[in-house]
TORFILO-372218 format. One line per field, with one value per residue (C-alpha): residue in three letters; z, y, x; residue number from 1. Coordinates in steps of 0.2 Angstrom, whole numbers, plus 5000, padded with zeros to 4 digits. Layout:
<rs>
r = [ALA, ...]
w = [Z, ...]
v = [Y, ...]
u = [X, ...]
k = [NUM, ...]
</rs>
This chain:
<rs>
r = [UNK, UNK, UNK, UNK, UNK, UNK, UNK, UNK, UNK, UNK, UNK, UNK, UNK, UNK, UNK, UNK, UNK, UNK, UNK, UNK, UNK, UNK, UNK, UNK, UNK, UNK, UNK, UNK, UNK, UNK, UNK, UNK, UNK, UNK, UNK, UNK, UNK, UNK, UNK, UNK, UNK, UNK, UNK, UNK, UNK, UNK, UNK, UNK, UNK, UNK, UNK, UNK, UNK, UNK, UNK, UNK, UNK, UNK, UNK, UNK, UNK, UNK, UNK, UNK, UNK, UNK, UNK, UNK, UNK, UNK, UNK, UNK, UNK, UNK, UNK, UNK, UNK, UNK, UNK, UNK, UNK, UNK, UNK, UNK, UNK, UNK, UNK, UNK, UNK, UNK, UNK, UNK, UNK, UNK, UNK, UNK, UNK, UNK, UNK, UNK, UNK, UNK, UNK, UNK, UNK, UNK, UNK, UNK, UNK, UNK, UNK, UNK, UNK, UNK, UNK, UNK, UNK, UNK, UNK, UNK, UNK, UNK, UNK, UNK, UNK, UNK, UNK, UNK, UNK, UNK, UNK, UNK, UNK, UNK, UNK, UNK, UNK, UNK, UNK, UNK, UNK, UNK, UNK, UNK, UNK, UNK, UNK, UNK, UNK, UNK, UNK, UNK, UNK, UNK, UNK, UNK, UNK, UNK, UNK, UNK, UNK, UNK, UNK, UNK, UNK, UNK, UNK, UNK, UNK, UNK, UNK, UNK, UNK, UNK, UNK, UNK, UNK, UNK, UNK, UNK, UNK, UNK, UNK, UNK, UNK, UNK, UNK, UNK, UNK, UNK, UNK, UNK, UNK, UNK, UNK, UNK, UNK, UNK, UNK, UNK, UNK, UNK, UNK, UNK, UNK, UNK, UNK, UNK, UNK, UNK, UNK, UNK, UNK, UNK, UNK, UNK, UNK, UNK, UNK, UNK, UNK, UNK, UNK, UNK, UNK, UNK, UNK, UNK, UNK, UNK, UNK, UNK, UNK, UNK, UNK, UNK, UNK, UNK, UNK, UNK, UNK, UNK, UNK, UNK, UNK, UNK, UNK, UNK, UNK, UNK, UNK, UNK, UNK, UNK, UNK, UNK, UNK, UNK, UNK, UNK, UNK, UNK, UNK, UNK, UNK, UNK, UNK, UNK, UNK, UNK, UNK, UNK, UNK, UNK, UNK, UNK, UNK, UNK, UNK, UNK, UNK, UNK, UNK, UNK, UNK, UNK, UNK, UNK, UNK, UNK, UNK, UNK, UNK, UNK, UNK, UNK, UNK, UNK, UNK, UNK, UNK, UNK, UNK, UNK, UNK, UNK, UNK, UNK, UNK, UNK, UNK, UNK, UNK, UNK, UNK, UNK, UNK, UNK, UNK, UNK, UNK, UNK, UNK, UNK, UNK, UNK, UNK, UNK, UNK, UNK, UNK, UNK, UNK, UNK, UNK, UNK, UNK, UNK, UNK, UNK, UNK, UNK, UNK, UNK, UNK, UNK, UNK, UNK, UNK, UNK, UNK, UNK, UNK, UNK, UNK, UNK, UNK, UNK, UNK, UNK, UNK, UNK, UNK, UNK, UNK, UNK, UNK, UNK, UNK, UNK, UNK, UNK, UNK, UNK, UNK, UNK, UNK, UNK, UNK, UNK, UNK, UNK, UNK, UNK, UNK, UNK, UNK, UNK, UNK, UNK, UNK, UNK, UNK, UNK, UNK, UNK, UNK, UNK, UNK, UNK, UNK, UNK, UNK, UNK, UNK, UNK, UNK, UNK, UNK, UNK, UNK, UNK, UNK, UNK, UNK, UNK, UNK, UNK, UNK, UNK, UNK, UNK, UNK, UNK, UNK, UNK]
w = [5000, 5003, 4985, 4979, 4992, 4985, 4966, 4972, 4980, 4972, 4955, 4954, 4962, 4948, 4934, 4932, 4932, 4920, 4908, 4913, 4930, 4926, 4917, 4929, 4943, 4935, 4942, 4956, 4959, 4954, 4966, 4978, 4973, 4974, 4994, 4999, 4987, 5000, 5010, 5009, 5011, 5020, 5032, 5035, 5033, 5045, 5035, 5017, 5024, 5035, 5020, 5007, 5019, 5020, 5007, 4991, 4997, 5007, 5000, 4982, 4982, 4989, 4976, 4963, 4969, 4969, 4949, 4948, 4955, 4971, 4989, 5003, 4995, 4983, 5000, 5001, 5013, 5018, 5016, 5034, 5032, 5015, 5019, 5036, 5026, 5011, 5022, 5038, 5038, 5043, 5041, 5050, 5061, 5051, 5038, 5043, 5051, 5035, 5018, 5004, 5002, 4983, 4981, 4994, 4986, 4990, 5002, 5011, 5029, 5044, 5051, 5065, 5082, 5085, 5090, 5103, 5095, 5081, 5092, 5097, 5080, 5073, 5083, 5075, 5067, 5049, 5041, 5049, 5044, 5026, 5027, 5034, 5018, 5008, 5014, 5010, 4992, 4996, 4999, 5011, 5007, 5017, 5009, 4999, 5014, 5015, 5036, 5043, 5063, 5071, 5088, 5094, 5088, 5084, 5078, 5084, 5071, 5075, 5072, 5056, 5050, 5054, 5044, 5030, 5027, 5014, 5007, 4990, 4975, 4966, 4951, 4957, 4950, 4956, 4950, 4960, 4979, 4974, 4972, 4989, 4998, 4994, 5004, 5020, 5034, 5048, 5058, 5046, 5044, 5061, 5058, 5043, 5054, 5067, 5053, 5045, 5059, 5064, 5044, 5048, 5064, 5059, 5044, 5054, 5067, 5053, 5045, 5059, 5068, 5054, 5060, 5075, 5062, 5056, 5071, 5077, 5060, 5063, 5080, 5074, 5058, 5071, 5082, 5066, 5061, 5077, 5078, 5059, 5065, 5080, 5070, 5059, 5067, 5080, 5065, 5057, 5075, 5079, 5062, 5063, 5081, 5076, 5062, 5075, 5085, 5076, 5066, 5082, 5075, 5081, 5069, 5062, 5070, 5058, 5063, 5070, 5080, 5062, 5073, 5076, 5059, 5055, 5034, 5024, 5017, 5036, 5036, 5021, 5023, 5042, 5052, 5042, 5038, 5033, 5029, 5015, 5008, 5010, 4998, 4986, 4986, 4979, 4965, 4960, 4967, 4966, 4947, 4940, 4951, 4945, 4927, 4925, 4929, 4934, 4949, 4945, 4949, 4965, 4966, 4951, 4955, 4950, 4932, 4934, 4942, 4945, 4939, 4931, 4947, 4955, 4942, 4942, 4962, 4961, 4946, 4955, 4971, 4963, 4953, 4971, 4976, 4961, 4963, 4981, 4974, 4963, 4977, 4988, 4976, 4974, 4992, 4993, 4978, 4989, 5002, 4994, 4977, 4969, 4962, 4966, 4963, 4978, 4985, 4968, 4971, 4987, 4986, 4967, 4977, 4990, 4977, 4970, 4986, 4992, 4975, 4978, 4997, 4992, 4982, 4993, 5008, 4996, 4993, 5011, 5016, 5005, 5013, 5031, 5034, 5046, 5055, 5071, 5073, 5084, 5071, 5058, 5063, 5063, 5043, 5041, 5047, 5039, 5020, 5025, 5033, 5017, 5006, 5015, 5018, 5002, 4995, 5009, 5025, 5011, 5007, 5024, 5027, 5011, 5018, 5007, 5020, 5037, 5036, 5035, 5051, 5061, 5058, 5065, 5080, 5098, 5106, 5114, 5101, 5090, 5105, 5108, 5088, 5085, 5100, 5092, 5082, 5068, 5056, 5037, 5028, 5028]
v = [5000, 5012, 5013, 5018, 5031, 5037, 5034, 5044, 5057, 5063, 5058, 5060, 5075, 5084, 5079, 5086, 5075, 5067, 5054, 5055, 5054, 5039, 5032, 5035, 5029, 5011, 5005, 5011, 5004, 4988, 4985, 4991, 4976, 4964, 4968, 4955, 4943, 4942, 4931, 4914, 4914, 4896, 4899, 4917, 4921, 4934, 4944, 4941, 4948, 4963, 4967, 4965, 4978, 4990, 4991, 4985, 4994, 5009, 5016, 5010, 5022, 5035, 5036, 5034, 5047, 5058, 5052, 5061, 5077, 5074, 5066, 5070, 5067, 5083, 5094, 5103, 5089, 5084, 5068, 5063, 5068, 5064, 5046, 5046, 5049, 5038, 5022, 5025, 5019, 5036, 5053, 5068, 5073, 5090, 5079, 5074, 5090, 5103, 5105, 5112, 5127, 5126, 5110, 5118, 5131, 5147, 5156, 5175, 5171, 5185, 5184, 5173, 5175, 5174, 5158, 5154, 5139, 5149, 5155, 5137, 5131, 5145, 5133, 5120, 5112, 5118, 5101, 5098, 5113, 5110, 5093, 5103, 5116, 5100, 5091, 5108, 5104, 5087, 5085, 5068, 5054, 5057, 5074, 5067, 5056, 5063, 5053, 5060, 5061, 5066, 5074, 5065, 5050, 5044, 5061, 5067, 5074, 5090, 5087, 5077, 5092, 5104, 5097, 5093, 5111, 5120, 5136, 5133, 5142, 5155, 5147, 5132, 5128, 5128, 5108, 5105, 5115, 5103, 5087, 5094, 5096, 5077, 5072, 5060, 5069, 5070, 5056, 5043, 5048, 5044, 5028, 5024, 5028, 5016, 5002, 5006, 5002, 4987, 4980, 4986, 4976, 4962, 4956, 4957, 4946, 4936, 4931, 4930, 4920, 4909, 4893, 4889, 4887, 4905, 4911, 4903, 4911, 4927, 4930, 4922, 4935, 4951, 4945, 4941, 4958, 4966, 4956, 4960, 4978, 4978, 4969, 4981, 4996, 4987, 4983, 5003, 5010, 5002, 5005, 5024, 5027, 5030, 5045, 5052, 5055, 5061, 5073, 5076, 5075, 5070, 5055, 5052, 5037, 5021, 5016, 5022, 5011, 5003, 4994, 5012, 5016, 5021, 5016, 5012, 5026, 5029, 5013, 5015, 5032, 5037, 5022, 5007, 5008, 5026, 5030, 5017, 5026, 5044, 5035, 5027, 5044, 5054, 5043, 5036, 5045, 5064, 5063, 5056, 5068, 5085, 5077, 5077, 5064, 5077, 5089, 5106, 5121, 5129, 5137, 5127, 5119, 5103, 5102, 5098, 5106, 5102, 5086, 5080, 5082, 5073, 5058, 5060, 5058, 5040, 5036, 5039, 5030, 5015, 5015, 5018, 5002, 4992, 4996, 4992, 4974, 4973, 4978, 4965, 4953, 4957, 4956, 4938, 4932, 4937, 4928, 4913, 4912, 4912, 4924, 4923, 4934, 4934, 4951, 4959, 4954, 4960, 4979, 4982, 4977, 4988, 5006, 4999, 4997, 5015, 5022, 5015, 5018, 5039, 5037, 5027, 5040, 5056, 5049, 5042, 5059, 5068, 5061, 5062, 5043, 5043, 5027, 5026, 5024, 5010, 5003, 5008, 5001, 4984, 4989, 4991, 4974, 4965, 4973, 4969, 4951, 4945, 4951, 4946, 4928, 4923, 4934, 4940, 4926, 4912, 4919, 4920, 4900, 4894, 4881, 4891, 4906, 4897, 4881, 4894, 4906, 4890, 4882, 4898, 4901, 4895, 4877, 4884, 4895, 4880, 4872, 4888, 4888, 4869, 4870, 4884, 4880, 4887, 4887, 4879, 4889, 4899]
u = [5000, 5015, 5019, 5002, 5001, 5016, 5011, 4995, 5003, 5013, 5009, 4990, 4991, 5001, 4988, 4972, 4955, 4950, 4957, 4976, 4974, 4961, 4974, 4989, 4977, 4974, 4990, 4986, 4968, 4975, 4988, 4974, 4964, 4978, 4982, 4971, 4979, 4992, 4982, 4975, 4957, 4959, 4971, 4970, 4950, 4951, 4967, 4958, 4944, 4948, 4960, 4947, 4934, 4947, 4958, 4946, 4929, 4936, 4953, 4948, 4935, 4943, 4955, 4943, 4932, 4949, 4952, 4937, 4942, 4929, 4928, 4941, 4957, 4956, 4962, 4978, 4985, 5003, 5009, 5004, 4989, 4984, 4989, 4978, 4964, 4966, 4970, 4961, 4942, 4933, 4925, 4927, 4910, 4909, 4906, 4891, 4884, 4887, 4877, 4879, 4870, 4870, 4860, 4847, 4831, 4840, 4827, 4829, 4832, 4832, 4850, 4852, 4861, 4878, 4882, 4896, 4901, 4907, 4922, 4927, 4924, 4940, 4951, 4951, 4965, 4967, 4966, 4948, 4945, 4948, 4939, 4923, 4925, 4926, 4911, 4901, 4901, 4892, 4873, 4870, 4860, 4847, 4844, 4830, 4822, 4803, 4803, 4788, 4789, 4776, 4777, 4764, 4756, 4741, 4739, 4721, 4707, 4711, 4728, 4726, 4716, 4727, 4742, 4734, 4727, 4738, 4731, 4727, 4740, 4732, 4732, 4722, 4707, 4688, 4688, 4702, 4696, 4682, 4690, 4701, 4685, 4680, 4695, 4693, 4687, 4700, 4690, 4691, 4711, 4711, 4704, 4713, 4731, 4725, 4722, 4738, 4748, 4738, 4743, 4760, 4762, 4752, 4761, 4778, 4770, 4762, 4780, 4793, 4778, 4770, 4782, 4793, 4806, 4806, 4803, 4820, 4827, 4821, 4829, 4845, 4848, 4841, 4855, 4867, 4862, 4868, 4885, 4889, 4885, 4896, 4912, 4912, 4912, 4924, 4935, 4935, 4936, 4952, 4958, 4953, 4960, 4979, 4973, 4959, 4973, 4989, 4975, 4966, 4948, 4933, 4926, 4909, 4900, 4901, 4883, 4871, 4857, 4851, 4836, 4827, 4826, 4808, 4812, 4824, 4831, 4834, 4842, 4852, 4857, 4858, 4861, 4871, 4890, 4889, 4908, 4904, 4889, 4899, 4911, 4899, 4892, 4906, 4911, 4891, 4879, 4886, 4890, 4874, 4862, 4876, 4875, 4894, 4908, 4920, 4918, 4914, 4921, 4918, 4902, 4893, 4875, 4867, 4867, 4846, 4832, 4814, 4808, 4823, 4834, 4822, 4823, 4841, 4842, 4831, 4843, 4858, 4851, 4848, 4867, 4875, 4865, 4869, 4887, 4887, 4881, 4895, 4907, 4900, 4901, 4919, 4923, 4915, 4922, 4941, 4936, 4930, 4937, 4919, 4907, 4890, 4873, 4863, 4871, 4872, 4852, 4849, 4858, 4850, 4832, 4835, 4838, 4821, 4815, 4820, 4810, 4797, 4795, 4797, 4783, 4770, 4776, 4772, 4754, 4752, 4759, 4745, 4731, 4738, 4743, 4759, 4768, 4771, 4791, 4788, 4779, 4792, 4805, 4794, 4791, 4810, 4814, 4799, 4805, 4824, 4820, 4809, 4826, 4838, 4831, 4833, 4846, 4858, 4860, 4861, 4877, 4885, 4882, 4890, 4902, 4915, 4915, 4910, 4923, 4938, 4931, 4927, 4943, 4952, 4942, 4946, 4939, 4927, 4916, 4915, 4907, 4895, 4891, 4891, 4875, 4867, 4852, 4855, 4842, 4845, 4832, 4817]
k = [1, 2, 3, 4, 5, 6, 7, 8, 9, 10, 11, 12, 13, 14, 15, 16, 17, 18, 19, 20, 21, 22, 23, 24, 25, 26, 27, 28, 29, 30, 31, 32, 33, 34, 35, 36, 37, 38, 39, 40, 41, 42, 43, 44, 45, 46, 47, 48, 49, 50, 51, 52, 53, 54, 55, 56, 57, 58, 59, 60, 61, 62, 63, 64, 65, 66, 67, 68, 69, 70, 71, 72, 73, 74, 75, 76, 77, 78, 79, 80, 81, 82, 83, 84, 85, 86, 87, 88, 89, 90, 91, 92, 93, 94, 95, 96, 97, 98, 99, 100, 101, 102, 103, 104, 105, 106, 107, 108, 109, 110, 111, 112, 113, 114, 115, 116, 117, 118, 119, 120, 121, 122, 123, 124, 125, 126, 127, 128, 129, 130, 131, 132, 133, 134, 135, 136, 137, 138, 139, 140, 141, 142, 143, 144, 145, 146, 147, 148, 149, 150, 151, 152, 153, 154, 155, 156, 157, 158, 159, 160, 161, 162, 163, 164, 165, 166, 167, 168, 169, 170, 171, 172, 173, 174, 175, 176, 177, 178, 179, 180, 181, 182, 183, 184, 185, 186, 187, 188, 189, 190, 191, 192, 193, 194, 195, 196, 197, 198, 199, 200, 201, 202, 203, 204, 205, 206, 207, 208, 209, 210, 211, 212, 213, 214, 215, 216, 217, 218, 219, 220, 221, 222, 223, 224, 225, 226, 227, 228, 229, 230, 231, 232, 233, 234, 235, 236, 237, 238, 239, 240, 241, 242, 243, 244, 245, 246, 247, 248, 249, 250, 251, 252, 253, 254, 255, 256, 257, 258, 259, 260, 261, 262, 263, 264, 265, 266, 267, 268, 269, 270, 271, 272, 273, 274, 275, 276, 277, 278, 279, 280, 281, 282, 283, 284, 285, 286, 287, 288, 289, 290, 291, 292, 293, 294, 295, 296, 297, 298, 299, 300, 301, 302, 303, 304, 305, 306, 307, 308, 309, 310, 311, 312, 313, 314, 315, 316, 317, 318, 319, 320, 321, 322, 323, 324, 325, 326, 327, 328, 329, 330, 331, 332, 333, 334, 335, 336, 337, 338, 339, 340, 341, 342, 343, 344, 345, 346, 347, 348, 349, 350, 351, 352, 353, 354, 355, 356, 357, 358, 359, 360, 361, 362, 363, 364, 365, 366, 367, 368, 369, 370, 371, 372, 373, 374, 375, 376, 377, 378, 379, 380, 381, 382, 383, 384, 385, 386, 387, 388, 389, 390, 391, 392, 393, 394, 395, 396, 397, 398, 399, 400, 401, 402, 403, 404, 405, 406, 407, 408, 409, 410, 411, 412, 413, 414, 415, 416, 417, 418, 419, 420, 421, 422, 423, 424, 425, 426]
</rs>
């Protein structure tokens, strides 16, 4: 890895994005890719795989985002600091916290308050600095989540009613005050909430409960769900402290609870592995919604407004999901030496899944028709466990993958797995 931090360093750097840098950069993505071919995937599971995590899905991406003129990388760094954030597995906080204001309707607004934080944000170190500058010409993920969280819920009549009168636009029709005035009245909203949320929490019940055998599995991938989450962000954690230190910054979480989120673009975008998504987003998603490969100047807007912007966002959430596939794919296929389809399944489902849900919540939304987030989160895990069933857990009990990890774990958690009842199917 030394040699294409150099080659990017001090190579890349000096050519402008585009197709030379691309071309310059191949070597480098290449020997990238072949870190994790180091290891045996038999005898050292755990090295192929933490190698393949890092290396192939977070520092790959990095770099091609910076081929691209775009992500953290493009900053004025030395080479201390340049390799801390290529290498290590995080994101500053500010990068979480600051928008760009160009991607937002520019709107008059009175002048606020002097904050006191202001004073304690100029001392900063510089290089944070320049990574919070940096994360301002990126919009988040979850810009385009239309989450609706109520203050209070079941929202009472007079509430319902209250939220769901707009003033009419001036231009609006006496055909369509009518056709407003047909609307359910905020009773039979409240009705229809209750009944939503009694769907809702039946059908969950209905399919972790419809046989003791699913039951069994349902618990076992909630809790594999939680131990995948915890590894993880054990693993970047420990691999971020040394850079969080020498650059003394305060990190963005990794995850964020994923069992409280009350949908899936919450899921996707707020809660799960979110220094992967802020990479995918800077090398996928940010060029198809802007409409141009290449980062623009300082200053420059989306390329698209209105109705293709919005196109252009579903578009480019569904290409960072389809890529995210093929990445996980790639990372399976290290750490068994096979390529499958299930994964490359599972995340293209899911950016179709995430377009869809936006639509069904604008309509729902319309006619007053809100979730409880208890009730939510049971929809969140009822969409993800009916996916991931069929196209995600299969893949993490191929004989391929397991034999490897068990043959390099203690005595003693063979004997706690080997008595678990693990389930073989759905």
């Amino acid at each position: 890895m030394l040699q294409q931090l150099l080659q990017t360093f001090f190579v890349l750097r000096a050519v402008k994005p585009g197709l030379p840098r691309l071309l310059l950069g191949l070597p480098v993505l290449a020997g990238i890719h072949a870190v994790p071919l180091l290891f045996h995937p038999v005898l050292e599971p755990l090295a192929t795989i933490s190698a393949t995590f890092l290396a192939v899905r977070l520092t790959s991406g990095k770099v091609l985002a910076f081929i691209l003129g775009r992500g953290v990388l493009v900053l004025p760094l030395s080479l201390p600091q340049f390799a801390s954030v290529m290498l290590a597995p995080f994101m500053p906080a500010q990068m979480m916290t600051q928008q760009l204001a160009q991607h937002r309707p520019k709107t008059a607004a009175p002048a606020a308050a002097a904050d006191p934080r202001d004073a304690a944000a100029a001392q900063v170190p510089k290089p944070v600095q320049l990574l919070a500058s940096a994360w301002q010409q990126v919009t988040p993920t979850q810009r385009y989540s239309i989450d609706v969280k109520p203050s209070s819920w079941p929202p009472s009549p007079a509430a319902a009613a209250a939220a769901t009168a707009r003033p009419a636009p001036a231009k609006q029709s006496a055909t369509s005050a009518a056709g407003t005035s047909a609307a359910p009245s905020p009773q039979r909203r409240h009705t229809a909430n209750l009944l939503l949320n009694a769907a809702v929490a039946a059908a969950f019940i209905a399919y972790t409960c419809s046989s003791r055998q699913r039951f069994v599995c349902s618990l076992l991938h909630l809790g594999s769900l939680g131990l995948m989450w915890r590894c993880m962000e054990l693993l970047m954690m420990g691999a971020s402290v040394p850079a969080r230190d020498w650059l003394g910054m305060t990190l963005a979480p990794h995850f964020r609870n994923p069992y409280a989120a009350t949908s899936l673009t919450d899921f996707w975008a707020r809660r799960w592995n979110i220094t992967q998504g802020l990479v995918l987003r800077f090398f996928v998603y940010e060029p198809i919604v802007e409409g141009r490969l290449l980062a623009a100047a300082a200053g420059a807007g989306p390329a698209a407004a209105g109705l293709k912007a919005a196109a252009a966002a579903e578009l480019a959430a569904g290409a960072t999901f389809f890529v995210s596939g093929l990445e996980h794919e790639l990372f399976m296929a290290y750490a068994t030496r096979g390529w499958g389809w299930r994964w490359l399944a599972f995340f293209s489902l899911q950016g179709l899944l995430l377009a869809g849900e936006g639509g069904v919540k604008r309509r729902a939304a319309a006619f007053g028709l809100v979730l409880h987030p208890a009730v939510a989160s049971l929809g969140v895990l009822l969409a993800l466990g009916v996916t991931a069933d069929s196209l995600f857990w299969p893949v993490l009990v191929q004989p391929a993958l397991v034999q490897p990890l068990l043959a390099a774990m203690p005595g003693w958690v063979l004997q706690a797995v080997g008595a678990a009842p693990w389930c073989s199917g759905p």
